[in-house]
C-alpha positions as CSV (number, residue, x, y, z in Angstrom):
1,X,-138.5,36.2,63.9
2,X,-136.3,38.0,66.4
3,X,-132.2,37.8,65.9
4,X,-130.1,37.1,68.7
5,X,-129.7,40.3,70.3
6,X,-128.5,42.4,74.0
7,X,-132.0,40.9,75.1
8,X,-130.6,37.5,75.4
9,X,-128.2,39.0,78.4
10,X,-130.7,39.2,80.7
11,X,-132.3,35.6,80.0
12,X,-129.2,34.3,80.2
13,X,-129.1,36.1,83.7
14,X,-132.6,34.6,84.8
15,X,-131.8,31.2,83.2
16,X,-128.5,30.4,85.0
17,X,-130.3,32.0,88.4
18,X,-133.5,29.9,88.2
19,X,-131.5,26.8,87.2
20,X,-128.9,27.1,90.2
21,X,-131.8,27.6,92.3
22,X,-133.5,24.5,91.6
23,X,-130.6,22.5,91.5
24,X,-129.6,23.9,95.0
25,X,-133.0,22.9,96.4
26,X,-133.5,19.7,94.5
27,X,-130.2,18.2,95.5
28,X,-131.0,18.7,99.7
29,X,-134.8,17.2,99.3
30,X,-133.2,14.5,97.6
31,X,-130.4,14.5,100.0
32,X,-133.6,14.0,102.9
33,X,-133.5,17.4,103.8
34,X,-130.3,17.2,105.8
35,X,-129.2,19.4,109.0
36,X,-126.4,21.1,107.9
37,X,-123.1,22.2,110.1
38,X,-124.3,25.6,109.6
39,X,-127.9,26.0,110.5
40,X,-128.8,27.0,113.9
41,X,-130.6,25.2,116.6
42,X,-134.1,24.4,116.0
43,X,-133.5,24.6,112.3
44,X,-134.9,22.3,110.0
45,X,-135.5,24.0,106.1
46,X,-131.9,25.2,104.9
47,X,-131.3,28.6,103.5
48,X,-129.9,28.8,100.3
49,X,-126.4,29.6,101.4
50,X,-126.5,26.5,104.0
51,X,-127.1,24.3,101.1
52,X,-124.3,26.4,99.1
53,X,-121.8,26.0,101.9
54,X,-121.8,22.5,101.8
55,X,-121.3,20.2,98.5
56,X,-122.6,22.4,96.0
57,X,-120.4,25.3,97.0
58,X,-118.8,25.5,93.2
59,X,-121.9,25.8,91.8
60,X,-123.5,28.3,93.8
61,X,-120.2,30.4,93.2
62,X,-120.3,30.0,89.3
63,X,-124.3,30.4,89.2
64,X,-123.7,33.9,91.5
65,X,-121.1,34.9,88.9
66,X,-122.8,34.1,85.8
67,X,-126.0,35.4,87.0
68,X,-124.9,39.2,87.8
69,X,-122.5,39.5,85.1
70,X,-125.0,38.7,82.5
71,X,-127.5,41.4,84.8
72,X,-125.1,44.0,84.7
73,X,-124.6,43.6,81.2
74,X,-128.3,44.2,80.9
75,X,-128.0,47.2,82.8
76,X,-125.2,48.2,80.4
77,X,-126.5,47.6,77.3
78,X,-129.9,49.5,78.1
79,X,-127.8,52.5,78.4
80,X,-125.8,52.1,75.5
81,X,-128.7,51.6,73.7
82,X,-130.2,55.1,74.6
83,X,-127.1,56.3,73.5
84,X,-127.1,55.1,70.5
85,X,-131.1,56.0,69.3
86,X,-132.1,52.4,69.0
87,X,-134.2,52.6,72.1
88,X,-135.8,56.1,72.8
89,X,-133.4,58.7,74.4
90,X,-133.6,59.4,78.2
91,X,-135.2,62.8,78.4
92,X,-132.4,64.7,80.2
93,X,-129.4,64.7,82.4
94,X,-131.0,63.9,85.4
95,X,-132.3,60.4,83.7
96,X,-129.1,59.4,82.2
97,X,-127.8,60.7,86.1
98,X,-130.4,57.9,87.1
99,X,-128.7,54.7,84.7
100,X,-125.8,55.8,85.3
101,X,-126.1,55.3,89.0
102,X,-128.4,52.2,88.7
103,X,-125.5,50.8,86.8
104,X,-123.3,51.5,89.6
105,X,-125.3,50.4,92.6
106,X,-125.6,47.3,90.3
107,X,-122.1,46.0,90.6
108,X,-121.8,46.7,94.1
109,X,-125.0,44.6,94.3
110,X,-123.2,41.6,92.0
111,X,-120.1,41.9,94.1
112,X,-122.4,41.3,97.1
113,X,-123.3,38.0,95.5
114,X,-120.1,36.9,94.3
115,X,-118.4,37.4,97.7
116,X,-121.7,36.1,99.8
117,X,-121.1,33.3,98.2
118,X,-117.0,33.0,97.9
119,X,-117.6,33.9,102.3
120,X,-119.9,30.9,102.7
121,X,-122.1,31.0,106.2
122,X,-120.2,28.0,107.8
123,X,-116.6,29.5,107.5
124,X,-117.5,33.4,107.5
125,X,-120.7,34.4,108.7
126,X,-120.0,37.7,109.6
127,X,-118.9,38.6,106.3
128,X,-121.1,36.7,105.0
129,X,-124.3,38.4,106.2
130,X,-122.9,41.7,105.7
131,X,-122.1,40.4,101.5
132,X,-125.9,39.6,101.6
133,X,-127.0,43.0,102.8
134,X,-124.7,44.2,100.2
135,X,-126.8,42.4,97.5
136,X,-129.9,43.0,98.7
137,X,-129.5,46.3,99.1
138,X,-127.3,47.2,96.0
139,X,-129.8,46.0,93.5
140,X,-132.8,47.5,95.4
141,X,-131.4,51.2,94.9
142,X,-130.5,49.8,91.6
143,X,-133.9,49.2,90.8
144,X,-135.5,52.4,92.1
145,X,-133.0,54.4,90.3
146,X,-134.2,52.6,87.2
147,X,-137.6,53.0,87.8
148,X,-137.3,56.8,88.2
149,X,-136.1,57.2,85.0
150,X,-138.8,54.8,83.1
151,X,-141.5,56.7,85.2
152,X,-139.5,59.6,83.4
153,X,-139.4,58.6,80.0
154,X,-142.4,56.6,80.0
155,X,-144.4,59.8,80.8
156,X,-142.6,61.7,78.0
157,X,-143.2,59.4,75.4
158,X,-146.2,58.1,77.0
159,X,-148.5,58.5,73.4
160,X,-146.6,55.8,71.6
161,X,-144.2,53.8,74.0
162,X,-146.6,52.5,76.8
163,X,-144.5,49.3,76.8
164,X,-142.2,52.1,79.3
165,X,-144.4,52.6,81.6
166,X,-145.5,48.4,81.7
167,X,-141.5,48.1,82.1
168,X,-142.2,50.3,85.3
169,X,-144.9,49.3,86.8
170,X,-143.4,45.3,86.7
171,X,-140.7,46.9,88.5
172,X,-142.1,49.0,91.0
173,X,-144.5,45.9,91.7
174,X,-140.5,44.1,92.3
175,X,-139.1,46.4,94.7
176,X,-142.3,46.8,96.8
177,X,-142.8,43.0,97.1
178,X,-139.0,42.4,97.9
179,X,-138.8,45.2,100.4
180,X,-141.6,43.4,101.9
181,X,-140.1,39.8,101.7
182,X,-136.4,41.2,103.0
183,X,-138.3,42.9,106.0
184,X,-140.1,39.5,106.9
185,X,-136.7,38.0,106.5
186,X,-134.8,40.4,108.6
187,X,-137.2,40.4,111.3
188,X,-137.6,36.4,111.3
189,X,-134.1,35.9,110.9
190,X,-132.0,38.1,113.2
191,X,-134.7,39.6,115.6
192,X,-136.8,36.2,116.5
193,X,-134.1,33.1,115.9
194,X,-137.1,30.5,116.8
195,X,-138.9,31.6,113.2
196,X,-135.5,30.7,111.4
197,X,-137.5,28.4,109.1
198,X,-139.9,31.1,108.1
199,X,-136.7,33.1,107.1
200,X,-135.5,30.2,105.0
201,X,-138.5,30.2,103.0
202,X,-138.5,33.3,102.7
203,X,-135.0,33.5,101.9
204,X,-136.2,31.4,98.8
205,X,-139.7,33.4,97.8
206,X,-137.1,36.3,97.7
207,X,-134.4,34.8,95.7
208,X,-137.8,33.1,93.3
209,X,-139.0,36.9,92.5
210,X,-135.8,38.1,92.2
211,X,-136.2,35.9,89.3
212,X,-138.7,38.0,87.1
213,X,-137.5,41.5,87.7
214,X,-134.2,39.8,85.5
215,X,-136.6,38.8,82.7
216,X,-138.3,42.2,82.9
217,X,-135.1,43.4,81.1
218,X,-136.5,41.2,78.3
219,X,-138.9,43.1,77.8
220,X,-136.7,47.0,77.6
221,X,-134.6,45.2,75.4
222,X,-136.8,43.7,72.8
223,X,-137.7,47.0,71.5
224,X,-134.4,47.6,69.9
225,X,-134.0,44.7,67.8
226,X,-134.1,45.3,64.5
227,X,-136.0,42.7,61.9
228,X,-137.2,42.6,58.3
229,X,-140.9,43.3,59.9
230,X,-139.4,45.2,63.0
231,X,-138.0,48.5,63.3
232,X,-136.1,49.4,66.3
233,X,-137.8,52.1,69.4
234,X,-135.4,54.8,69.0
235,X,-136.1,55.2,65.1
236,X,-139.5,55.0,65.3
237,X,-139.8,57.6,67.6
238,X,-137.2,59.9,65.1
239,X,-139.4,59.2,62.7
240,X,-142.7,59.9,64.4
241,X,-141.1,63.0,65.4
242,X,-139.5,64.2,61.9
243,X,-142.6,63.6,60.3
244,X,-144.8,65.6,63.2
245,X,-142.7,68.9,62.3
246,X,-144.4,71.9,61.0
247,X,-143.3,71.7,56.6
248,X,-142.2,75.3,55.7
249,X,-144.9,77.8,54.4
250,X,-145.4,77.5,50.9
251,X,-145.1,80.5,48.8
252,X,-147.8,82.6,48.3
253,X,-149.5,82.7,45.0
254,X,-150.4,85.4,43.0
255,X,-153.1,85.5,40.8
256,X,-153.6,88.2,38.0
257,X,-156.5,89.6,39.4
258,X,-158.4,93.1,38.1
259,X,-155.6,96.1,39.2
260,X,-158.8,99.0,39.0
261,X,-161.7,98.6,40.2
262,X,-164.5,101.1,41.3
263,X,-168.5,101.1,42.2
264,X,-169.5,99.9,38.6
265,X,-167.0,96.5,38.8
266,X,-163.8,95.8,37.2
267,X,-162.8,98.5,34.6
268,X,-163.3,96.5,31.4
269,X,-159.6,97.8,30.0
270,X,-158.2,95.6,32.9
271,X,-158.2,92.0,33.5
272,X,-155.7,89.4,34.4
273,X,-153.1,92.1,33.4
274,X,-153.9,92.2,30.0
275,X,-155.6,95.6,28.4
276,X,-158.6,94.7,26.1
């Protein structure tokens, strides 16, 4: 049975996301799907930050909040835990160059969020678009930074740690699908203002997936727990490596072997060192 560990950080993360989400949605359908002060003309499917500019406001601030803190801390603890041996060590400087900088383009992604939705659309939509790129944008980098260095390390240690290379490919799959969504979005959004409603649903498809590249942290995380049945990634790989070095030469042995020897055979007076 796994123990409560860094892996529940990220779940957290995706819990309090998905569950803000739904509540977001659920409470305008059952609201009939109203027109909000801040939707334009021609509007009639509410993007997420209409809905979170209007009654629910204190709840889309608190899920934003709870939502990146917990992801950073993911990002965090996946470090640390490199660090520290109980997941598999990053290769070399330019990996840990690459977490370290994930981690950072991380925050500035959560601050996106938090201030997106502090600057709601009604009140601030200036800053408030330029928050979302913010976000969007943050954790994207954030994400190809982290896949380079499981692509990295998952190559390295590919003969007994495939569940790296999984970890990046569910990634890679993220940021290619989001890049597409946010392109549809942008494009939909600010370019053609008659498709708003396909940006709103879009707006939502992105915010859905954004979903399952936080649970993916699950999955890097996992590996370090330590149970009865269970030991954690970093030590098995020590010990996989200890026990693949060379063992020192043994000495070699000397046998007591005829000393003179000539066409005939062993000189009978001589064997094993010991005259006859």
């Amino acid at each position: 049975m796994w123990i409560i560990s860094f892996w529940v950080f990220p779940l957290i993360s995706a819990g309090m996301w998905i569950a803000m989400l739904l509540a977001m949605l659920g409470s305008w359908c059952v609201q009939g799907s109203p027109i909000y002060a801040s939707m334009k003309k021609g509007q009639t499917i509410a993007y997420i930050s209409d809905v979170g500019a209007e009654g629910l406001k204190p709840l889309f601030i608190t899920g934003s909040v709870i939502t990146v803190v917990f992801l950073d801390l993911s990002f965090i603890a996946e470090r640390w835990l490199r660090h520290s041996g109980q997941l598999v060590p990053n290769k070399g400087r330019f990996d840990k160059a690459c977490a370290i900088a994930s981690i950072f383009f991380s925050v500035a992604g959560a601050l996106g969020l938090i201030l997106l939705s502090i600057f709601d659309t009604l009140r601030h939509p200036h800053l408030h678009g330029g928050f979302l790129v913010m976000f969007i944008v943050g954790y994207l980098i954030s994400a190809i930074l982290i896949c380079i260095e499981y692509l990295r390390i998952g190559i390295f240690y590919r003969a007994n740690h495939r569940i790296l290379l999984a970890s990046f490919a569910i990634k890679a799959c993220f940021i290619v699908v989001e890049i597409a969504l946010a392109i549809g979005f942008g494009v939909c959004g600010w370019r053609q203002p008659y498709r708003k409603n396909v940006a709103a649903v879009l707006e939502w498809v992105i915010a859905l997936v954004f979903t399952f590249y936080v649970l993916s942290f699950v999955i890097d995380l996992l590996p370090s727990v330590r149970t009865r049945h269970h030991v954690p990634q970093g030590e098995k790989y020590l010990e996989a490596f200890h026990s693949a070095v060379v063992s020192p030469p043994q000495h070699d042995v000397v046998y007591d072997e005829p000393v003179m020897q000539d066409s005939a055979g062993p000189d009978p007076g001589f064997y094993r060192g010991q005259r006859m």
